[in-house]
C-alpha positions in Angstrom: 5.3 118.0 38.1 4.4 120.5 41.1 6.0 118.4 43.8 8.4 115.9 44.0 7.5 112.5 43.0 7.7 109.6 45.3 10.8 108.4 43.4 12.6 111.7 43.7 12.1 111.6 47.1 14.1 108.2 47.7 17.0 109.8 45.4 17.0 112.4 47.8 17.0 110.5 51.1 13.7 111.5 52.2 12.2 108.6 52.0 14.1 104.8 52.4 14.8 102.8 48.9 17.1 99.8 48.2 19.3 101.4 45.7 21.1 98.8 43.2 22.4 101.2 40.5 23.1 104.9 40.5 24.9 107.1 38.2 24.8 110.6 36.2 21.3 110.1 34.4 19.3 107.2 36.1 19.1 104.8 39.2 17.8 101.7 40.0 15.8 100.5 43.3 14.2 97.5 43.8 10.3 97.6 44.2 8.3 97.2 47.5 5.8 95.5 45.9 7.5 93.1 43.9 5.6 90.7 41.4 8.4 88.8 40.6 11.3 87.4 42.2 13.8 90.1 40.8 11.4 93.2 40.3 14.0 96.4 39.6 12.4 99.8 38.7 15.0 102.1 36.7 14.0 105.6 36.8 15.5 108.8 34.9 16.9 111.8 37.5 15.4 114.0 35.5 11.5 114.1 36.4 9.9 113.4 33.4 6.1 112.4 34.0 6.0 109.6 31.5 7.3 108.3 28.0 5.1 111.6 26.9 7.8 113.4 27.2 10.8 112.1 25.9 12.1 113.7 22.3 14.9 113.8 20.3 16.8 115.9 23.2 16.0 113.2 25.6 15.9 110.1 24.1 19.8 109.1 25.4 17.7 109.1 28.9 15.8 105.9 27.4 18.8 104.5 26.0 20.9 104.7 29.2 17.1 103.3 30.7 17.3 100.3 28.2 21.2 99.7 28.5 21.0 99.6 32.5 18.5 97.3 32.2 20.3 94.6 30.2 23.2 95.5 32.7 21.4 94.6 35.8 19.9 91.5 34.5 23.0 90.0 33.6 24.1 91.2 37.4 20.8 89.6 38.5 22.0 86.0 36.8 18.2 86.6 34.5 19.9 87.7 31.1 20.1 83.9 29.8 16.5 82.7 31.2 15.4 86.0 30.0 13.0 89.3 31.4 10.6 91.6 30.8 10.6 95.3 30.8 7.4 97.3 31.0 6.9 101.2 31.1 3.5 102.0 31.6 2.1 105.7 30.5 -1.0 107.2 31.8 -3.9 106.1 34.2 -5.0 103.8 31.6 -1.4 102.2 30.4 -1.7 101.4 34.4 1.0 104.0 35.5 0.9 104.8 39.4 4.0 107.2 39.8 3.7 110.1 37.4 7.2 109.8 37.0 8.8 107.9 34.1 10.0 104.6 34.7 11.1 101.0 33.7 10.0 98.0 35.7 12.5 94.9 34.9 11.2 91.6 36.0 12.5 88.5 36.2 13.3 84.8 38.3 9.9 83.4 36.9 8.4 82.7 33.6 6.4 85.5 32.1 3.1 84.9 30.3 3.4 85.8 26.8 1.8 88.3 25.2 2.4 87.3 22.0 
């Protein structure tokens, strides 16, 4: 990535976000858009574009993704009634921010997808 992505600049303080989880390898803010009553994007430090580039090297970056997520829907009170967690990758998987990350919604029954 040439510049900074929208996300990075909100963990730097350049631009406002409602942080509810930080540490050593991701963070957590809440959307401005949200879709659904809780509506948490988790986000590596790391600026890696998009699920493209995760390997072998990387892959405790999605692990720490996937194990924050369960954390903060239990926080949320959503773990029992359940969630959904979506990455999208690339314009046509429906990404926005070409910076990898999780979306974890919840508070309202999902459609299935199957």
């Amino acid at each position: 990535m040439s510049e900074p992505s929208v996300f990075t600049r909100i963990l730097n303080g350049e631009i406002p976000g409602e942080f509810v989880y930080k540490d050593d390898l991701v963070f957590a803010i809440r959307d401005i858009n949200p879709i659904a009553p809780t509506h948490i994007l988790i986000i590596p430090r790391e600026p890696l574009v998009s699920v493209n580039d995760l390997d072998e090297a990387k892959e405790h970056i999605a692990g720490r993704m996937l194990v924050v997520a369960a954390k903060l829907a239990k926080e949320m009170g959503i773990d029992s009634s359940g969630y959904r967690l979506v990455i999208n990758t690339g314009p046509d998987g429906g990404q926005e921010v070409m910076h990898l990350h999780m979306h974890l919604l919840g508070g309202r029954k999902m459609r299935g997808l199957g």
